[in-house]
PQR file with spaces between the fields and no chain letter, atoms N, CA, C, O and H, PARSE charges and radii, in Angstrom:
ATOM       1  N    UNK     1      -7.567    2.273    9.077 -0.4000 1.5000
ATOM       2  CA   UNK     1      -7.770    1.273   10.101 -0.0000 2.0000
ATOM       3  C    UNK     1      -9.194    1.384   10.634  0.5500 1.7000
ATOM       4  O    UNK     1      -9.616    2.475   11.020 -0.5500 1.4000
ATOM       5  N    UNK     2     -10.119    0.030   10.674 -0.4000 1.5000
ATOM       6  CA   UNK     2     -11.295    0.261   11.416 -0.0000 2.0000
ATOM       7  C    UNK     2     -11.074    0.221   12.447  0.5500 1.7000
ATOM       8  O    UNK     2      -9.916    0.316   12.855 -0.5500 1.4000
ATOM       9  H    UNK     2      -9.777   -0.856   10.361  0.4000 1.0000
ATOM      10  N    UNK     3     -12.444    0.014   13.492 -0.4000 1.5000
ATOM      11  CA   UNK     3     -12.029   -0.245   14.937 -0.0000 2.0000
ATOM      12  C    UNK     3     -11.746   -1.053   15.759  0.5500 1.7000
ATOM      13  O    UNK     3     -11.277   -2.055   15.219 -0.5500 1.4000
ATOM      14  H    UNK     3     -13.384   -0.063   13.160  0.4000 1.0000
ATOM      15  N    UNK     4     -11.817   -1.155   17.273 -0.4000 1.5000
ATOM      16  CA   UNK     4     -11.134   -2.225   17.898 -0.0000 2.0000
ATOM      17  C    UNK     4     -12.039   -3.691   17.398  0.5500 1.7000
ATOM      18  O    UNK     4     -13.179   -3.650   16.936 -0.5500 1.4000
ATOM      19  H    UNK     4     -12.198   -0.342   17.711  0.4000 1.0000
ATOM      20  N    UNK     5     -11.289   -4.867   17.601 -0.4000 1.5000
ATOM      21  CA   UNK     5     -11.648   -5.882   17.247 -0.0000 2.0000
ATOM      22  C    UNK     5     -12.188   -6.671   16.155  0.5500 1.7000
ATOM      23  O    UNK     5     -12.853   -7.707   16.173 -0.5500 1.4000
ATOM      24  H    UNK     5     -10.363   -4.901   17.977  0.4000 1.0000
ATOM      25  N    UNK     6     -11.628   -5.742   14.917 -0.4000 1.5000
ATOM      26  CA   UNK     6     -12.055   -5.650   13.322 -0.0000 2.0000
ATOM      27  C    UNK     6     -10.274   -6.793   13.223  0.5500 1.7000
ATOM      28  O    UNK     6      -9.084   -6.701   13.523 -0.5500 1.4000
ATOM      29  H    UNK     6     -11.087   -4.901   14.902  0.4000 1.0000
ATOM      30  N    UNK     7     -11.257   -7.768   12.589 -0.4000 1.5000
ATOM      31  CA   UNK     7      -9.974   -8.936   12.423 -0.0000 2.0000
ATOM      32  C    UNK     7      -8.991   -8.479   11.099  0.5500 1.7000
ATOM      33  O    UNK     7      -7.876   -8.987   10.978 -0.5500 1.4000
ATOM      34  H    UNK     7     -12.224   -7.843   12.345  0.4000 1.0000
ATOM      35  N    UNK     8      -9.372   -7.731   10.370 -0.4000 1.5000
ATOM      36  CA   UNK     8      -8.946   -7.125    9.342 -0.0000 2.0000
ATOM      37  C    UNK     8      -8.051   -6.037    9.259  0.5500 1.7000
ATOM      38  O    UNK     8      -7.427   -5.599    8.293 -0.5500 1.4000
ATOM      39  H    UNK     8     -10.278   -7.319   10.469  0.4000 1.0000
ATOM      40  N    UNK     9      -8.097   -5.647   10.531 -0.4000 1.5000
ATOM      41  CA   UNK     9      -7.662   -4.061   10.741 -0.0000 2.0000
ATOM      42  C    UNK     9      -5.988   -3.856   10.073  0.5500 1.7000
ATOM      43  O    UNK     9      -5.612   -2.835    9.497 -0.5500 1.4000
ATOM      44  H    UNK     9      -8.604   -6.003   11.317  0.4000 1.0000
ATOM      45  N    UNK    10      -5.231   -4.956   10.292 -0.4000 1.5000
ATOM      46  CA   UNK    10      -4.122   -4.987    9.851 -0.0000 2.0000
ATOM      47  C    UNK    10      -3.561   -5.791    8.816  0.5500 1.7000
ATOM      48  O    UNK    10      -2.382   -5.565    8.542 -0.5500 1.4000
ATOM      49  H    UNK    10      -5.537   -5.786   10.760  0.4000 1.0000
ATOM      50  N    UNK    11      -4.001   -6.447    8.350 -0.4000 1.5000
ATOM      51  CA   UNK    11      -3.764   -7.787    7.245 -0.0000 2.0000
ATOM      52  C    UNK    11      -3.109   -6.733    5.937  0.5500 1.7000
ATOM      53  O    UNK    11      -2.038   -7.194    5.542 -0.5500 1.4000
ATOM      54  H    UNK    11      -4.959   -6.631    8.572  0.4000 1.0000
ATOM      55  N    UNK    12      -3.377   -5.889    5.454 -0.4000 1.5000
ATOM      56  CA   UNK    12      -2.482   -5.290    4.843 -0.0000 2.0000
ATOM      57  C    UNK    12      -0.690   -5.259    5.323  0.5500 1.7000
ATOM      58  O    UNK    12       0.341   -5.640    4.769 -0.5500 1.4000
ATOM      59  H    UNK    12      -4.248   -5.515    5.775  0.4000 1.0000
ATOM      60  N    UNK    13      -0.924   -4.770    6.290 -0.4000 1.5000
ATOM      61  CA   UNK    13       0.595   -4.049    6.908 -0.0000 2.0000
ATOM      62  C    UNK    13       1.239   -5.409    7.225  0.5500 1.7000
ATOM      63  O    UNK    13       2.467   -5.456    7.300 -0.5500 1.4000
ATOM      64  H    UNK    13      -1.761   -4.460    6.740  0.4000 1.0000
ATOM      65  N    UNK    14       0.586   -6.394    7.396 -0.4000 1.5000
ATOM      66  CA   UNK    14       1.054   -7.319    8.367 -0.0000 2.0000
ATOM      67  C    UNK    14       1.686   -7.985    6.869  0.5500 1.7000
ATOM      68  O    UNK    14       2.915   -8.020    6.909 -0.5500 1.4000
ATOM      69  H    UNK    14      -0.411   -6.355    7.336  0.4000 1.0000
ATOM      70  N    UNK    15       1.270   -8.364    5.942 -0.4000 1.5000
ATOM      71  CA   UNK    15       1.583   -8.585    4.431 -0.0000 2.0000
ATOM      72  C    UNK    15       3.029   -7.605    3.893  0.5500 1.7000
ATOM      73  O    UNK    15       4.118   -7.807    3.354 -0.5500 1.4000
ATOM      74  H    UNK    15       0.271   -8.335    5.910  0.4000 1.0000
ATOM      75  N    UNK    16       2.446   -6.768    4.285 -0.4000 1.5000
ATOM      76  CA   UNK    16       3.564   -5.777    3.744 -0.0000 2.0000
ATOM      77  C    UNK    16       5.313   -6.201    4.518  0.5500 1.7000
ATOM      78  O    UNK    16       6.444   -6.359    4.060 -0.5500 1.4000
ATOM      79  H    UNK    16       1.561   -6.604    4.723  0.4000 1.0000
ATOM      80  N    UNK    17       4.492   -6.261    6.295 -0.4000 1.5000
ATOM      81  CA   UNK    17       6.017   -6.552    6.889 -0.0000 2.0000
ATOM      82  C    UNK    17       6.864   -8.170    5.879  0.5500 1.7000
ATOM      83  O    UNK    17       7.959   -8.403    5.368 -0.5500 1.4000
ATOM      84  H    UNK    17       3.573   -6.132    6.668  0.4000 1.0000
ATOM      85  N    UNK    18       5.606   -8.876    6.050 -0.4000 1.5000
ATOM      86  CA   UNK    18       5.821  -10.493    6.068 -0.0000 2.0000
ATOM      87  C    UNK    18       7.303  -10.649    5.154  0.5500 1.7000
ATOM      88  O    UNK    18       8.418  -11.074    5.455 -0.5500 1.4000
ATOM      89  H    UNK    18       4.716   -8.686    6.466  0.4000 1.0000
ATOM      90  N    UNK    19       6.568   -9.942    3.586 -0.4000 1.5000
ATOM      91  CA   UNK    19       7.358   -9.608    2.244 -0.0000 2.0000
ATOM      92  C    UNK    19       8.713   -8.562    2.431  0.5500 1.7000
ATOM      93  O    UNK    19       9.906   -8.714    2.170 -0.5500 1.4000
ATOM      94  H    UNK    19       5.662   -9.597    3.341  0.4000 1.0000
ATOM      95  N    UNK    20       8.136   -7.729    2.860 -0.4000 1.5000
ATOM      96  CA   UNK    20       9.420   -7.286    3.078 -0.0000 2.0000
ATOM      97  C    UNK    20      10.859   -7.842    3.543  0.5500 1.7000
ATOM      98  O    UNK    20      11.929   -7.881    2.935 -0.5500 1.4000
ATOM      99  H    UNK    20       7.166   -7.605    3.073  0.4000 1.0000
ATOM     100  N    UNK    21      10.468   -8.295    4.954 -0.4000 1.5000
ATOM     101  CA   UNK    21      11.576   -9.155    5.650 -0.0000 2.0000
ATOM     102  C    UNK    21      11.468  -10.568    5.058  0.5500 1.7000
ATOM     103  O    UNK    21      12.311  -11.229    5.666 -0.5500 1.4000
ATOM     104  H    UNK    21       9.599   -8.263    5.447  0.4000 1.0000
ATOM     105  N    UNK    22      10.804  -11.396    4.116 -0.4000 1.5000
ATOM     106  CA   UNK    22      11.343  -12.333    3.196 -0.0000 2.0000
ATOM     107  C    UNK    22      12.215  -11.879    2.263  0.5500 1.7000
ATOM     108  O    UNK    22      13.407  -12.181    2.224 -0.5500 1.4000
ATOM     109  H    UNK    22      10.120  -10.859    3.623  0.4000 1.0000
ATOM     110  N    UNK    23      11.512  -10.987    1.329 -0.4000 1.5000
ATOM     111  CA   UNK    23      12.387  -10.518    0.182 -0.0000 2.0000
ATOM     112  C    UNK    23      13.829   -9.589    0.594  0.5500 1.7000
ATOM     113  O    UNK    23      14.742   -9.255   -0.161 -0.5500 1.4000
ATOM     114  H    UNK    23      10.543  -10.742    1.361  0.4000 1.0000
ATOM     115  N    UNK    24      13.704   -9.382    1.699 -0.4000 1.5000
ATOM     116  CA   UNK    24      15.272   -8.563    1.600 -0.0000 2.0000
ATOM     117  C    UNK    24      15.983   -8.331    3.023  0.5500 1.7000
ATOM     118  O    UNK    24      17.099   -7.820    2.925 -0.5500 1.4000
ATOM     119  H    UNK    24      12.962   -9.653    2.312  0.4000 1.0000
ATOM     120  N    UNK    25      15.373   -8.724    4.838 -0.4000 1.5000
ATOM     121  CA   UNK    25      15.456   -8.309    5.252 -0.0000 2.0000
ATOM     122  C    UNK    25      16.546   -9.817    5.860  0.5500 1.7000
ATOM     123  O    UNK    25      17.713   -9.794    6.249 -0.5500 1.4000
ATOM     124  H    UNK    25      14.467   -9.139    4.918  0.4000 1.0000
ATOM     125  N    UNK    26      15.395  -11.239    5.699 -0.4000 1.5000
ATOM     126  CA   UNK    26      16.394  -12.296    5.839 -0.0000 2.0000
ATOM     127  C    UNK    26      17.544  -12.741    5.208  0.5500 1.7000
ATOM     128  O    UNK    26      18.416  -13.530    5.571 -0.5500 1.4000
ATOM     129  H    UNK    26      14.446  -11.258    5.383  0.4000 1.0000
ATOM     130  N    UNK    27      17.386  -12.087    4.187 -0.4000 1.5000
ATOM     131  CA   UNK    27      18.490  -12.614    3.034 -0.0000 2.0000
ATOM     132  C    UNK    27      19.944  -12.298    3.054  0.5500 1.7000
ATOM     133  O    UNK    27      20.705  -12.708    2.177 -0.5500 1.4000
ATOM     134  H    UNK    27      16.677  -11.446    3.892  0.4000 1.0000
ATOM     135  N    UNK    28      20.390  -11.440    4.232 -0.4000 1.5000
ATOM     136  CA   UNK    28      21.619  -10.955    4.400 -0.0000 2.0000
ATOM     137  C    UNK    28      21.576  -11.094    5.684  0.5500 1.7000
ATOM     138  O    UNK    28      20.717  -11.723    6.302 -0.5500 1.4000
ATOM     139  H    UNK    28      19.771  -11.107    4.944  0.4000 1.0000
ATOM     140  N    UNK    29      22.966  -10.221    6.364 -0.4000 1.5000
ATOM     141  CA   UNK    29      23.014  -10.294    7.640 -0.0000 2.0000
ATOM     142  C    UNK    29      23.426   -8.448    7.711  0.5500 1.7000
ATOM     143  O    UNK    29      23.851   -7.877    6.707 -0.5500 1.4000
ATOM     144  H    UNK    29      23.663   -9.711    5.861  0.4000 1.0000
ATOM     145  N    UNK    30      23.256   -7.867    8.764 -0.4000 1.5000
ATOM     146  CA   UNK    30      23.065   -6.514    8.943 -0.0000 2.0000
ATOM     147  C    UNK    30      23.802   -6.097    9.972  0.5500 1.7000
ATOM     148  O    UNK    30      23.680   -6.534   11.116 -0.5500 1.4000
ATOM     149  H    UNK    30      22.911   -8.331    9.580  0.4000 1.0000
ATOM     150  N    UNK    31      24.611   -5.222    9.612 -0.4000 1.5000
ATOM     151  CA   UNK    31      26.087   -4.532   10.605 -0.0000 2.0000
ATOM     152  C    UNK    31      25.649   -3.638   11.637  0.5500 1.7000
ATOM     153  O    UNK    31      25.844   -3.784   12.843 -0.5500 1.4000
ATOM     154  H    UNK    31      24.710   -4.867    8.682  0.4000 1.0000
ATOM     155  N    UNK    32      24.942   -2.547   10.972 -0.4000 1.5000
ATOM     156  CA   UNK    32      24.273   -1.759   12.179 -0.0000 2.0000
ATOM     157  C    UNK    32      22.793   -1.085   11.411  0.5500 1.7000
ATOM     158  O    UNK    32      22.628   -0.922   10.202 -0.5500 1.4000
ATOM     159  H    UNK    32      24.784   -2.429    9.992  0.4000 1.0000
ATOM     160  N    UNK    33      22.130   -0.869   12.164 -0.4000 1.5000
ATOM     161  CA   UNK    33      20.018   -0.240   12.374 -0.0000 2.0000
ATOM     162  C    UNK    33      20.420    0.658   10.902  0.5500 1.7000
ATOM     163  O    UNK    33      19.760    0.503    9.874 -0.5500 1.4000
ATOM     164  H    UNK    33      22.264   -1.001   13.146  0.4000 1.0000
ATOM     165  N    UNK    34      21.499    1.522   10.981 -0.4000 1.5000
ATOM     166  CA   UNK    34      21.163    2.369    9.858 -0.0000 2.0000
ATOM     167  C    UNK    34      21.280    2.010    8.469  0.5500 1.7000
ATOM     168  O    UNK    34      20.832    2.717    7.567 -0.5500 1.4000
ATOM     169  H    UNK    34      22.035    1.648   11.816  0.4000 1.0000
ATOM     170  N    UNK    35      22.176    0.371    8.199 -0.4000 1.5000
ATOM     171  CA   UNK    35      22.269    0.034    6.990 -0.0000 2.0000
ATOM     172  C    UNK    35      21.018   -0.653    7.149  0.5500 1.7000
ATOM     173  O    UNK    35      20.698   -0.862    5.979 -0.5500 1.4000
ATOM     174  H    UNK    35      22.539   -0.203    8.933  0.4000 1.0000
ATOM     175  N    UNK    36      20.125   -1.127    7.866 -0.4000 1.5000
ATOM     176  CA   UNK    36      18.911   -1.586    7.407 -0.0000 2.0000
ATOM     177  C    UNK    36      18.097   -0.607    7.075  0.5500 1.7000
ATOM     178  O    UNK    36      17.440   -0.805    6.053 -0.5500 1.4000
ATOM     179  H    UNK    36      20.385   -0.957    8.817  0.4000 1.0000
ATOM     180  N    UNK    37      17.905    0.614    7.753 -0.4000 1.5000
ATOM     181  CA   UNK    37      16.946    1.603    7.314 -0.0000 2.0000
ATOM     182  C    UNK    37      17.165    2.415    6.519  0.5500 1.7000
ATOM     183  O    UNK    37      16.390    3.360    6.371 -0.5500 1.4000
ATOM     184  H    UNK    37      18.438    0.775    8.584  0.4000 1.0000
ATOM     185  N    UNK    38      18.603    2.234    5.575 -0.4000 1.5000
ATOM     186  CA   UNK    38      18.912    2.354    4.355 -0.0000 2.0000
ATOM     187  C    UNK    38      18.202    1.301    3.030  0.5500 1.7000
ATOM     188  O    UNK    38      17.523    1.636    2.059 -0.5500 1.4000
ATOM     189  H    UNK    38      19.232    1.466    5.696  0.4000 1.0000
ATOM     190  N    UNK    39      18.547    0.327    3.343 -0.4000 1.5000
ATOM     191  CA   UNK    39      18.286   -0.573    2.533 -0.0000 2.0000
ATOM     192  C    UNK    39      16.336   -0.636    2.373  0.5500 1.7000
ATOM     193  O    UNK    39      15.668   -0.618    1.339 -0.5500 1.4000
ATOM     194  H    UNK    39      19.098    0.056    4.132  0.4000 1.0000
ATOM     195  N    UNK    40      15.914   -0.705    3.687 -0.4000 1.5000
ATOM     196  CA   UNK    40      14.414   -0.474    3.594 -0.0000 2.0000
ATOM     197  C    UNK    40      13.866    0.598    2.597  0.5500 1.7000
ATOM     198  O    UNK    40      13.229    0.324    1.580 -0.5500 1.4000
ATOM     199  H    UNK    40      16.456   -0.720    4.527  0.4000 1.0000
ATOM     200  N    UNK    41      14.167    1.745    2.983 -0.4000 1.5000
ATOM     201  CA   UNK    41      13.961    2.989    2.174 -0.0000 2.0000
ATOM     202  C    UNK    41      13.949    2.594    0.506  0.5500 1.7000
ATOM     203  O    UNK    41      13.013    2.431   -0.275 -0.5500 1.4000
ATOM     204  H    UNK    41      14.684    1.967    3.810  0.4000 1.0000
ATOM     205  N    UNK    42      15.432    2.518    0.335 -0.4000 1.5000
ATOM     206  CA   UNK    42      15.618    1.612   -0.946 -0.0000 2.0000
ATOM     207  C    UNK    42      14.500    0.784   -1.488  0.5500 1.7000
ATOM     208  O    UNK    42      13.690    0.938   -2.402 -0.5500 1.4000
ATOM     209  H    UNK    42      16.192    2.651    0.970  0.4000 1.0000
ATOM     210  N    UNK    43      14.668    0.125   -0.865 -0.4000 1.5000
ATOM     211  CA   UNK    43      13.539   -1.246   -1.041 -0.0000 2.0000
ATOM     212  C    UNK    43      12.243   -0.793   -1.429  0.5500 1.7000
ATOM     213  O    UNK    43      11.940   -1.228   -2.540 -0.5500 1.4000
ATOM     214  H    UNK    43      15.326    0.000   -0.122  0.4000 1.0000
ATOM     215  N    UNK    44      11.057    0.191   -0.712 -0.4000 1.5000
ATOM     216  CA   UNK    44      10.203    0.349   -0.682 -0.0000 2.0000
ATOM     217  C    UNK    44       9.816    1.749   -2.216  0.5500 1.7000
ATOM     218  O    UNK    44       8.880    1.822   -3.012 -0.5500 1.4000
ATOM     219  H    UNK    44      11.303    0.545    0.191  0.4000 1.0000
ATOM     220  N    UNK    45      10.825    2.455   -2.048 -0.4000 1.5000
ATOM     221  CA   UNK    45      10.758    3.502   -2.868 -0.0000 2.0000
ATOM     222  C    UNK    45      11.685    2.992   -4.001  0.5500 1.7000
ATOM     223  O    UNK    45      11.596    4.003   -4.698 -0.5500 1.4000
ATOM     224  H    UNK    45      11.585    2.396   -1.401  0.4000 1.0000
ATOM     225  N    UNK    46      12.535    2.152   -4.730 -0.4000 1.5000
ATOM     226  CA   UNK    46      13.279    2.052   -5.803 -0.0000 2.0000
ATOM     227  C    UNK    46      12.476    0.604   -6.444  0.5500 1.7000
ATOM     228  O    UNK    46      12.224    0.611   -7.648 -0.5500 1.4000
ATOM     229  H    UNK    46      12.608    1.330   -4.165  0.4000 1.0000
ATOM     230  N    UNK    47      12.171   -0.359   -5.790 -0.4000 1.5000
ATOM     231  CA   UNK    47      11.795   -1.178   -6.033 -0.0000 2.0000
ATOM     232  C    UNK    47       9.903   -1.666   -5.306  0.5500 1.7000
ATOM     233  O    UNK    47       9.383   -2.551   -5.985 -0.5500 1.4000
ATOM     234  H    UNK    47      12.376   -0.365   -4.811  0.4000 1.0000
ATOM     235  N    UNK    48       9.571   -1.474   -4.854 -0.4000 1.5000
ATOM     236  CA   UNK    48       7.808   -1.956   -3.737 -0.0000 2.0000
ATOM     237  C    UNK    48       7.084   -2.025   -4.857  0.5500 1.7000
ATOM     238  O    UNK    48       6.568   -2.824   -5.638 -0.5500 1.4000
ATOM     239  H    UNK    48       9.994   -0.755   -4.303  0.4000 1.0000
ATOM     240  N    UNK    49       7.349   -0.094   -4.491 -0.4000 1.5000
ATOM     241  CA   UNK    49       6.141    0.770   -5.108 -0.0000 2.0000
ATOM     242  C    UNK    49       6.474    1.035   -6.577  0.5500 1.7000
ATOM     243  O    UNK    49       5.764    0.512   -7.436 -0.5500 1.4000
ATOM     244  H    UNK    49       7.769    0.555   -3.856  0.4000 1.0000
ATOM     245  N    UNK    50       7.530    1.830   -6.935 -0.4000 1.5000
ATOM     246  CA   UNK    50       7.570    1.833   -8.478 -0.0000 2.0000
ATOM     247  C    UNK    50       7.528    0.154   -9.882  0.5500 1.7000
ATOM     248  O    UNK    50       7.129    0.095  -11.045 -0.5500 1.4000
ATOM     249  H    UNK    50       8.108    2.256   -6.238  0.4000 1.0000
ATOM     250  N    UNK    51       8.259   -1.085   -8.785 -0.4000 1.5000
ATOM     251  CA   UNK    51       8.094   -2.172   -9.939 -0.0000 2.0000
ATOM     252  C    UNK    51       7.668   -3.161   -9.472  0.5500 1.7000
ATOM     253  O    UNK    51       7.536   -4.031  -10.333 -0.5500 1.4000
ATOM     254  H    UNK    51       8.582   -1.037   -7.840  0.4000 1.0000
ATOM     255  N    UNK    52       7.423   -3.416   -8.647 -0.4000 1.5000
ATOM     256  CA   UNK    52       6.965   -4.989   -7.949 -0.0000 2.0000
ATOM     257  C    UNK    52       5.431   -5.056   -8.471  0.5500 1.7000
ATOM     258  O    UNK    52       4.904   -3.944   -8.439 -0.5500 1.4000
ATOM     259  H    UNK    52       7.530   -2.709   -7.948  0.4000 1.0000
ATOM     260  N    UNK    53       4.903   -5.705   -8.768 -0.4000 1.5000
ATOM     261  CA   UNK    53       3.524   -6.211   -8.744 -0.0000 2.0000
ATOM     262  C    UNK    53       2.872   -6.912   -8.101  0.5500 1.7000
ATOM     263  O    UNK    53       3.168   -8.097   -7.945 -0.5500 1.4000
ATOM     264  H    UNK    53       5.331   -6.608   -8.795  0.4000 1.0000
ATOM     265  N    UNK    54       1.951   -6.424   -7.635 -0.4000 1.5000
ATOM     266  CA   UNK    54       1.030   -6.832   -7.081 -0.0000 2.0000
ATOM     267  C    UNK    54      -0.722   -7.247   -6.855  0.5500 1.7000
ATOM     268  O    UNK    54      -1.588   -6.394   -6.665 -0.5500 1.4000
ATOM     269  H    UNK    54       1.710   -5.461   -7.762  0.4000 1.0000
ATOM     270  N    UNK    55      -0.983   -8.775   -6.928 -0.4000 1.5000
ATOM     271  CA   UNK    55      -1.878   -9.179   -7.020 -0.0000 2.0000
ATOM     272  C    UNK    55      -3.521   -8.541   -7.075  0.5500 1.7000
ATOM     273  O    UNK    55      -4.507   -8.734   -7.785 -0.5500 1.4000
ATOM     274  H    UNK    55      -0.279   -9.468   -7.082  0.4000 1.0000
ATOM     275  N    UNK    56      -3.206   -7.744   -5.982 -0.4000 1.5000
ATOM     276  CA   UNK    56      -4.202   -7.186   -5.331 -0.0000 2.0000
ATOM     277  C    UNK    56      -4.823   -5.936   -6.145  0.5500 1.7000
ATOM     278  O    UNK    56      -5.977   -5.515   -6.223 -0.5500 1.4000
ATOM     279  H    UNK    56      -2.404   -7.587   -5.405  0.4000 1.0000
ATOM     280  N    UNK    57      -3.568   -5.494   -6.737 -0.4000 1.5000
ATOM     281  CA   UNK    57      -3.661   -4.208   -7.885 -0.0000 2.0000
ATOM     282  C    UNK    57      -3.656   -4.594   -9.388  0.5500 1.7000
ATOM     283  O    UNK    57      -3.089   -3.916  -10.245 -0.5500 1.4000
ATOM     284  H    UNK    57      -2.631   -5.836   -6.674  0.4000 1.0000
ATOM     285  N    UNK    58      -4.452   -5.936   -9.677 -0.4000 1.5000
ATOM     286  CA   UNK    58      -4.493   -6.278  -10.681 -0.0000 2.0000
ATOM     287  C    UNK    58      -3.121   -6.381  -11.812  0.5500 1.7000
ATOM     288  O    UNK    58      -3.094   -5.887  -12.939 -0.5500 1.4000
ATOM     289  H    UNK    58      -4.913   -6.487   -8.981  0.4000 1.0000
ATOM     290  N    UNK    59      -1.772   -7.355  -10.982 -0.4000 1.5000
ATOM     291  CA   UNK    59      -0.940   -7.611  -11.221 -0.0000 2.0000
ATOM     292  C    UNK    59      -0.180   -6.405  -11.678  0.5500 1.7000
ATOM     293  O    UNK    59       0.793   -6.655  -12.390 -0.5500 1.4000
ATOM     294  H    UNK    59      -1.794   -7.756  -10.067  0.4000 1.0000
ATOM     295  N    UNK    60      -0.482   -4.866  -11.355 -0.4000 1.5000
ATOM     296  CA   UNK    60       0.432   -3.727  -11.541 -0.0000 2.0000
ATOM     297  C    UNK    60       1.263   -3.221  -10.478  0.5500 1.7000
ATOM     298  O    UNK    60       0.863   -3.402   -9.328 -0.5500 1.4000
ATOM     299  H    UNK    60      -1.272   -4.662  -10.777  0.4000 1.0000
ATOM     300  N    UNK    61       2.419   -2.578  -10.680 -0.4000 1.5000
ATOM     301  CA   UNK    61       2.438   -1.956   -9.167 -0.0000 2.0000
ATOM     302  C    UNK    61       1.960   -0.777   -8.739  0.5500 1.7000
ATOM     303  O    UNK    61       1.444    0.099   -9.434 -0.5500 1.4000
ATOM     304  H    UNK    61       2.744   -2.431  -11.615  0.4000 1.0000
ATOM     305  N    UNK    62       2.198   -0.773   -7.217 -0.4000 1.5000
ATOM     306  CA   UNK    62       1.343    0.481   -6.655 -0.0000 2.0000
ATOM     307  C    UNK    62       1.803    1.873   -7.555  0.5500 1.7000
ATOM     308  O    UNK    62       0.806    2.579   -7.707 -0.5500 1.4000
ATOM     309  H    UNK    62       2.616   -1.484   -6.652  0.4000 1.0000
ATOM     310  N    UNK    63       2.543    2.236   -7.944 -0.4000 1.5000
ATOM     311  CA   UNK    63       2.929    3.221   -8.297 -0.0000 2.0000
ATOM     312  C    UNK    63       2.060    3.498   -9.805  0.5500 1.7000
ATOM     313  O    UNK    63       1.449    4.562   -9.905 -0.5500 1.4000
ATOM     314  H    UNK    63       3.353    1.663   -7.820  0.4000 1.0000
ATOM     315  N    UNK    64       2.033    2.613  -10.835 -0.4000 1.5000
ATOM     316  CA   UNK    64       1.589    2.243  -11.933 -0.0000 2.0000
ATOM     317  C    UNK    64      -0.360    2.319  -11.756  0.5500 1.7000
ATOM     318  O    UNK    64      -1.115    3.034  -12.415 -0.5500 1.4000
ATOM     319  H    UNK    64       2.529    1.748  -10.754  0.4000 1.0000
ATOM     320  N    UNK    65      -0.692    1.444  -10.783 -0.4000 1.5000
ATOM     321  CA   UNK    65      -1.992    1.789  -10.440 -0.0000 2.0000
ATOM     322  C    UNK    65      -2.580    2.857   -9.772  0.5500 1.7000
ATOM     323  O    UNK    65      -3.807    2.844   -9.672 -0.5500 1.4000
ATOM     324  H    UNK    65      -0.078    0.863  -10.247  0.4000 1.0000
ATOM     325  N    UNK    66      -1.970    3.748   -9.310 -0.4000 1.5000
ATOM     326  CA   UNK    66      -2.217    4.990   -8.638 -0.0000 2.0000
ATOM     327  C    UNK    66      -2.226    6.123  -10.162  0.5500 1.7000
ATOM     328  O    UNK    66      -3.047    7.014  -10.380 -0.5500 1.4000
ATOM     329  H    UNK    66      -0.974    3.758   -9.391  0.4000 1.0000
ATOM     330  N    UNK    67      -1.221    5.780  -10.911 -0.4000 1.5000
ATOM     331  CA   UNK    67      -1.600    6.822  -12.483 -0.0000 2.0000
ATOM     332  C    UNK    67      -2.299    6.067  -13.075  0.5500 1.7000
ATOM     333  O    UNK    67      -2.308    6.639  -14.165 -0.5500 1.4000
ATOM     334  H    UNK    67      -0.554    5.056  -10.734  0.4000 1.0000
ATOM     335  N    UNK    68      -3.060    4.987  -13.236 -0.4000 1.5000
ATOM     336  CA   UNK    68      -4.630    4.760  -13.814 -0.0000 2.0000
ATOM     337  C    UNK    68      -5.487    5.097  -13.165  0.5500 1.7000
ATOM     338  O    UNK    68      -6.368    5.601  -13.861 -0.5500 1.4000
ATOM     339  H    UNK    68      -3.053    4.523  -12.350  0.4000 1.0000
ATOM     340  N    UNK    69      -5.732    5.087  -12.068 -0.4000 1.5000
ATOM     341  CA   UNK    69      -6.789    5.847  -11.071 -0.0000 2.0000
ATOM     342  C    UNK    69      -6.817    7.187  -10.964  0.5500 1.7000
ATOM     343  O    UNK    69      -7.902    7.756  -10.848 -0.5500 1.4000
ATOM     344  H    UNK    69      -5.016    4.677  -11.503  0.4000 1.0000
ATOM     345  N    UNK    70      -5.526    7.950  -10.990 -0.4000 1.5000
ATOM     346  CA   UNK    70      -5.664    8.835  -11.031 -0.0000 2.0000
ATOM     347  C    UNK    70      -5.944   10.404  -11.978  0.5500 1.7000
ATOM     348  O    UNK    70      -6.084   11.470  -11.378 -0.5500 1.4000
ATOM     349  H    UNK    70      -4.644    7.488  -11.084  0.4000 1.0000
């Protein structure tokens, strides 16, 4: 994060929420906090990062572009 009043500072995260709660958070309805922060977990670690692709990472996912860089 840069500093105060950097219009940029969040446009990542704010992307990240947007998708998230499109792809999985509206799409059902939710009984109680812990089956969502089940399903999140899920979400981010079974599916985000290991297979989703993403634009930004030259249509790979994060997981996939982190072992070419690295």
């Amino acid at each position: 994060m840069s500093g105060k009043g950097n219009c940029y500072d969040n446009a990542a995260v704010e992307t990240f929420f947007k998708t998230i709660k499109a792809e999985m958070i509206w799409r059902r309805s939710w009984e109680t906090r812990r089956q969502v922060e089940m399903a999140i977990f899920e979400y981010i670690n079974g599916f985000y990062n290991p297979r989703r692709r993403h634009s930004e990472l030259g249509w790979k996912s994060p997981a996939a572009f982190e072992r070419k860089v690295a």
